[in-house]
Every structure is written in structure tokens, then in C-alpha cells.
Jmol script that loads the backbone (N, CA, C; Angstrom):
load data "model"
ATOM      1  N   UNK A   1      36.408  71.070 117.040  1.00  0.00           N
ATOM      2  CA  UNK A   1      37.817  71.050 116.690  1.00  0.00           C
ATOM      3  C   UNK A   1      37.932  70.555 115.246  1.00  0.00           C
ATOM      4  N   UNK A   2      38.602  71.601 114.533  1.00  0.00           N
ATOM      5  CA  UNK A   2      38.590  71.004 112.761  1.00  0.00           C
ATOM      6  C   UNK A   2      39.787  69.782 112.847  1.00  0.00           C
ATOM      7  N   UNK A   3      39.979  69.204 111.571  1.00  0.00           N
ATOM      8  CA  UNK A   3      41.057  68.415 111.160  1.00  0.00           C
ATOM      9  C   UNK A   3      42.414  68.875 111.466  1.00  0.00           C
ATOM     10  N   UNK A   4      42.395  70.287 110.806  1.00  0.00           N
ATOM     11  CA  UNK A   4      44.083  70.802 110.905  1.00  0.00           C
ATOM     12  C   UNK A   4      44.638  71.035 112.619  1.00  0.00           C
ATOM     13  N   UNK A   5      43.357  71.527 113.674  1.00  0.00           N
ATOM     14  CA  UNK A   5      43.836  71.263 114.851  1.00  0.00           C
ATOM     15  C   UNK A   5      44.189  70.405 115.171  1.00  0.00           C
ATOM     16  N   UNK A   6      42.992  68.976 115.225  1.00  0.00           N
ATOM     17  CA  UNK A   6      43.574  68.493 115.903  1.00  0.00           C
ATOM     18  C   UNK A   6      44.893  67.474 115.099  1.00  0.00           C
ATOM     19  N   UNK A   7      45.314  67.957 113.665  1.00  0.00           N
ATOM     20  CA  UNK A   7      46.721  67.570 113.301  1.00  0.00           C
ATOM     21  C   UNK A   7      47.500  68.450 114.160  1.00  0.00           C
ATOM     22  N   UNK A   8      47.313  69.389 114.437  1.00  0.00           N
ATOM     23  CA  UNK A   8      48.208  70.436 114.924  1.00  0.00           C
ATOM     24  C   UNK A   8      48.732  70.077 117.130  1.00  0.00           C
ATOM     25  N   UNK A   9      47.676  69.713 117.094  1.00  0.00           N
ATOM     26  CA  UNK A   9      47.803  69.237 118.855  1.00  0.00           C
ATOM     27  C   UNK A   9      48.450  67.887 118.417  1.00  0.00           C
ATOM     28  N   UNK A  10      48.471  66.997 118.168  1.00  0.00           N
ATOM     29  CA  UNK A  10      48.958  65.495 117.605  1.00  0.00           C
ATOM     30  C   UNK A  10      50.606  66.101 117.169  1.00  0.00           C
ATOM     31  N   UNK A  11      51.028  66.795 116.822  1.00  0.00           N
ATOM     32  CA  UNK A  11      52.504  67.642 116.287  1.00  0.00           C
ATOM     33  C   UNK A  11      53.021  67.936 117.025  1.00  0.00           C
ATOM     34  N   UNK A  12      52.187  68.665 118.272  1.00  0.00           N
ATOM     35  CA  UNK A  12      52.813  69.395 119.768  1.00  0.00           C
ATOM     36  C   UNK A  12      52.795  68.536 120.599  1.00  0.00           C
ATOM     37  N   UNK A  13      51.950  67.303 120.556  1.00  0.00           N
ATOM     38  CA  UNK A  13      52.845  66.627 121.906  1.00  0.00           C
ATOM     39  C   UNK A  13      53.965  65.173 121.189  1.00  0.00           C
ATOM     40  N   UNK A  14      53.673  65.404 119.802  1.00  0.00           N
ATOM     41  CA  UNK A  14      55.184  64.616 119.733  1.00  0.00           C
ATOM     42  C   UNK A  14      56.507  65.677 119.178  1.00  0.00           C
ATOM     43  N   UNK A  15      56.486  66.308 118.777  1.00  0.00           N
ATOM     44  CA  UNK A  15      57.470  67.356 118.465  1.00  0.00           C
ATOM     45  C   UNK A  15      56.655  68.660 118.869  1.00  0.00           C
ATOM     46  N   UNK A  16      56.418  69.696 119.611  1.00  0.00           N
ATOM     47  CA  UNK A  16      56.391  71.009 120.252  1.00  0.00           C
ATOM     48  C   UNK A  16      56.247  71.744 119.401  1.00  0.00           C
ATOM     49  N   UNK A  17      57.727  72.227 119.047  1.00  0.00           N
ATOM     50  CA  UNK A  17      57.989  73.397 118.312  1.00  0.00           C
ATOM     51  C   UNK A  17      57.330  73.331 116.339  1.00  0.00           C
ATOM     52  N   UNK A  18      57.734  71.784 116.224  1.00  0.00           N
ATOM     53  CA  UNK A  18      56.908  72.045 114.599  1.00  0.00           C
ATOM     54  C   UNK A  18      55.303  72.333 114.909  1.00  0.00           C
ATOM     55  N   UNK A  19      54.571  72.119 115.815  1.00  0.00           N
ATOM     56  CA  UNK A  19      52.862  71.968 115.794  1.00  0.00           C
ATOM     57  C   UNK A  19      53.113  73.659 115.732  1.00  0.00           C
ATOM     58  N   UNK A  20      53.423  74.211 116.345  1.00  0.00           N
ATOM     59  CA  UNK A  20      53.525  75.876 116.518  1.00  0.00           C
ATOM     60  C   UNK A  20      53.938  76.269 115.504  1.00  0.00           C
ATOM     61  N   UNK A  21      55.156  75.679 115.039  1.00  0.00           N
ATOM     62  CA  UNK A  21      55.750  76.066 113.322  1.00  0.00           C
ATOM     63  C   UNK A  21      54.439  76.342 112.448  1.00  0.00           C
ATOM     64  N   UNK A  22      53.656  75.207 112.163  1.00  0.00           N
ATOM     65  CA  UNK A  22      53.549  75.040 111.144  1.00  0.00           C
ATOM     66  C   UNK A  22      51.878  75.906 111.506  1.00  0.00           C
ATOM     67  N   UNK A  23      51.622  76.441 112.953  1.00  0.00           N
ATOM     68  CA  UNK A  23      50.702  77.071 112.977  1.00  0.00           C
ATOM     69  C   UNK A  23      50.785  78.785 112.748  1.00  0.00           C
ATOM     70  N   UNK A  24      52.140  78.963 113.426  1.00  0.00           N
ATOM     71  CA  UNK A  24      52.655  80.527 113.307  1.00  0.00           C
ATOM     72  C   UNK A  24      53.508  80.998 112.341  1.00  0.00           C
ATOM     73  N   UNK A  25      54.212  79.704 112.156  1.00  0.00           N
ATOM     74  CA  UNK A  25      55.411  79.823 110.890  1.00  0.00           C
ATOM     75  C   UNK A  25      56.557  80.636 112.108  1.00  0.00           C
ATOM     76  N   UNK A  26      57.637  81.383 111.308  1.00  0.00           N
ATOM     77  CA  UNK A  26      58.877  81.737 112.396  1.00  0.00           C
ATOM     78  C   UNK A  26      58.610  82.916 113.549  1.00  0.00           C
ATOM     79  N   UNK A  27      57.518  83.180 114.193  1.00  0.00           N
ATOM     80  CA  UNK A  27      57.148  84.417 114.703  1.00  0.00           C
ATOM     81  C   UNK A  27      57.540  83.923 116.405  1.00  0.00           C
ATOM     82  N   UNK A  28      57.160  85.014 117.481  1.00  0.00           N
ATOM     83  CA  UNK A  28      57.711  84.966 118.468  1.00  0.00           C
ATOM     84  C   UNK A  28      57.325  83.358 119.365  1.00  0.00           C
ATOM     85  N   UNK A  29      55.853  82.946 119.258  1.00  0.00           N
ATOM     86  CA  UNK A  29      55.339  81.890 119.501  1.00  0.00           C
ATOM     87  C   UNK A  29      56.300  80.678 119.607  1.00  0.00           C
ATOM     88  N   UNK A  30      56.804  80.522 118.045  1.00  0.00           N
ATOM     89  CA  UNK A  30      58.015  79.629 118.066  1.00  0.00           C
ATOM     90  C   UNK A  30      58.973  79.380 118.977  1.00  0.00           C
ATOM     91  N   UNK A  31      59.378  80.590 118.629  1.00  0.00           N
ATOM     92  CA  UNK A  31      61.181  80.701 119.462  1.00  0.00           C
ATOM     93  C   UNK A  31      60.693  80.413 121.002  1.00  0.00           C
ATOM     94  N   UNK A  32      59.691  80.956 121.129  1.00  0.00           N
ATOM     95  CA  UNK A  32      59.448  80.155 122.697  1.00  0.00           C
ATOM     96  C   UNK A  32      58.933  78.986 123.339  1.00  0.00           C
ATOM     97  N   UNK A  33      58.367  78.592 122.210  1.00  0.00           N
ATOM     98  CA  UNK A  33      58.753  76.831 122.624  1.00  0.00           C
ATOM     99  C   UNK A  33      59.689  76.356 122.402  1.00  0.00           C
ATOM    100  N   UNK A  34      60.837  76.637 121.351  1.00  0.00           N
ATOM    101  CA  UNK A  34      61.784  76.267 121.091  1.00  0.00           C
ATOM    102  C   UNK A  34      62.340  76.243 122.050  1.00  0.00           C
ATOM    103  N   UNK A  35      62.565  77.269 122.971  1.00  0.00           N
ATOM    104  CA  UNK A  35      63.130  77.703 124.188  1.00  0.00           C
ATOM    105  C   UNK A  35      62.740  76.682 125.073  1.00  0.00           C
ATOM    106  N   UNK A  36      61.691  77.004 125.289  1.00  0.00           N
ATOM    107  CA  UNK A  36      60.748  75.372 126.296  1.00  0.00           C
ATOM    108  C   UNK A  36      61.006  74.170 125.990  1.00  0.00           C
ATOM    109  N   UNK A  37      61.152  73.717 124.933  1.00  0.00           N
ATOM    110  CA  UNK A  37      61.102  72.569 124.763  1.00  0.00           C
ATOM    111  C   UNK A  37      62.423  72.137 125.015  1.00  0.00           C
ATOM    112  N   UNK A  38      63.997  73.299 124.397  1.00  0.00           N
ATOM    113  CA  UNK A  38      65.296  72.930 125.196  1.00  0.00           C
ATOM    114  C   UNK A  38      65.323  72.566 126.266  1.00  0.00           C
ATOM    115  N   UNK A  39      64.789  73.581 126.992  1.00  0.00           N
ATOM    116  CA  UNK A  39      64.523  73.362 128.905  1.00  0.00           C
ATOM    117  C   UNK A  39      64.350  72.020 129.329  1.00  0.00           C
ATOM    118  N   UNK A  40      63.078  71.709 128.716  1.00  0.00           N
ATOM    119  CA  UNK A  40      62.246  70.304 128.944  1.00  0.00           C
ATOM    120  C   UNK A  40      61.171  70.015 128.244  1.00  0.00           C
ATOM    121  N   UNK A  41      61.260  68.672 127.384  1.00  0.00           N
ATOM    122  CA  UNK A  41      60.261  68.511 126.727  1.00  0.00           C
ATOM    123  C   UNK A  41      58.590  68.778 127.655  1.00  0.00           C
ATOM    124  N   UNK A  42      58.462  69.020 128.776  1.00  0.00           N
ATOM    125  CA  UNK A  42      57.162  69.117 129.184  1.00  0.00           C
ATOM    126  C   UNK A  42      56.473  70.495 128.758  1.00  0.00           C
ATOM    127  N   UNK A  43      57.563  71.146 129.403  1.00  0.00           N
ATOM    128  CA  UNK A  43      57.128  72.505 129.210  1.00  0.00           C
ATOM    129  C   UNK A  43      57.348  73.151 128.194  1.00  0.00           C
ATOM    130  N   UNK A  44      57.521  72.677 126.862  1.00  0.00           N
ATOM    131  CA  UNK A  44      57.368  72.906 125.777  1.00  0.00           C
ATOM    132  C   UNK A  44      56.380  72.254 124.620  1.00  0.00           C
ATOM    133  N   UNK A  45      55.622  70.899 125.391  1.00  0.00           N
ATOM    134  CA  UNK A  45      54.207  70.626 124.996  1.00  0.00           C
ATOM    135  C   UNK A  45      53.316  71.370 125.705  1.00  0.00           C
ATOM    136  N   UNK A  46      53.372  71.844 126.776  1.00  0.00           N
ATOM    137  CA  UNK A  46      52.208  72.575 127.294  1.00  0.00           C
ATOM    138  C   UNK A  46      52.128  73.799 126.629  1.00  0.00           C
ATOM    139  N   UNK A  47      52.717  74.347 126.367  1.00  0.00           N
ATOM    140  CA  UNK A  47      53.078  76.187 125.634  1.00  0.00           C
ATOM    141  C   UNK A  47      52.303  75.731 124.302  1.00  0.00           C
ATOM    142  N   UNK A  48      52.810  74.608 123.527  1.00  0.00           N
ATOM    143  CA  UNK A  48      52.693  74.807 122.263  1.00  0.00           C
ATOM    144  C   UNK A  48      50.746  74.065 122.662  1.00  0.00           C
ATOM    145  N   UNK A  49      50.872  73.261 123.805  1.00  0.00           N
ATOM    146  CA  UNK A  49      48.939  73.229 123.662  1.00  0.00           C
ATOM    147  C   UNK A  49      48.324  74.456 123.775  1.00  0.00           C
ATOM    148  N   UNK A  50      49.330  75.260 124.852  1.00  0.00           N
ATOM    149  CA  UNK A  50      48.271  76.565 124.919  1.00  0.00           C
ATOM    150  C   UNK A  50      48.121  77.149 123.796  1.00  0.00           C
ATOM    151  N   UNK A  51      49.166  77.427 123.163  1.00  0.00           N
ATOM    152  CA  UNK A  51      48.941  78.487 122.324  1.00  0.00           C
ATOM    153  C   UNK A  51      48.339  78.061 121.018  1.00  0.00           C
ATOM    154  N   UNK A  52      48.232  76.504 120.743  1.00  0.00           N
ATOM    155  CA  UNK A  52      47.698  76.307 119.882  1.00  0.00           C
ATOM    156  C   UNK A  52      46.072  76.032 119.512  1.00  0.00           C
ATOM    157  N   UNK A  53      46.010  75.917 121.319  1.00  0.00           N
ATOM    158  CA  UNK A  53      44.358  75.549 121.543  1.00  0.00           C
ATOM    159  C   UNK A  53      43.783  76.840 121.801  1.00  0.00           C
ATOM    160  N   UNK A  54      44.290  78.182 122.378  1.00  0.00           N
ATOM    161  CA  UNK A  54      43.886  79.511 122.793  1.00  0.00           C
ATOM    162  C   UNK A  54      42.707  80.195 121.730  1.00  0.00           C
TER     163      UNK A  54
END
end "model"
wireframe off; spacefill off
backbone 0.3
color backbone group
């Protein structure tokens, strides 16, 4: 795991949607944690681990 991951997992479970931001920038990835994370902060750290650890 390089540096910028694991900055990037450390981003998603305290804010979600920026760890994904700042991995995808504004693409579909986003908007759906964004989405998740409205719902509930849980299920909008798990999305942004998956997709950031995938």
C-alpha cells in the first residue's frame, strides 16, 4: 500500500466522499458516495473503501 492510499483510506473513513474526490475527482464514483454517505455515514465509508481499495 503506497503513501497516497493509505492517505486516501484515512479521508474515507473520516469524510467518504472527499477520499473518492480526490481519487476520481467529479466522476460517477463520487456522486455515489455522496449519495451513501447522505443515507448513512456507514455506508458511505464502506463504498468509498471499496472503491478505493479495488
Amino acid at each position: 500500500m503506497s503513501t497516497a492510499t493509505f492517505i486516501d483510506v484515512i479521508l474515507a473513513i473520516i469524510l467518504p466522499p472527499l477520499g473518492v474526490f480526490l481519487k476520481f475527482g467529479c466522476q460517477v464514483e463520487f456522486w455515489i458516495c455522496l449519495v451513501l454517505t447522505l443515507l448513512g455515514y456507514l455506508p458511505g465509508i464502506l463504498y468509498a473503501l471499496y472503491v478505493i481499495l479495488r
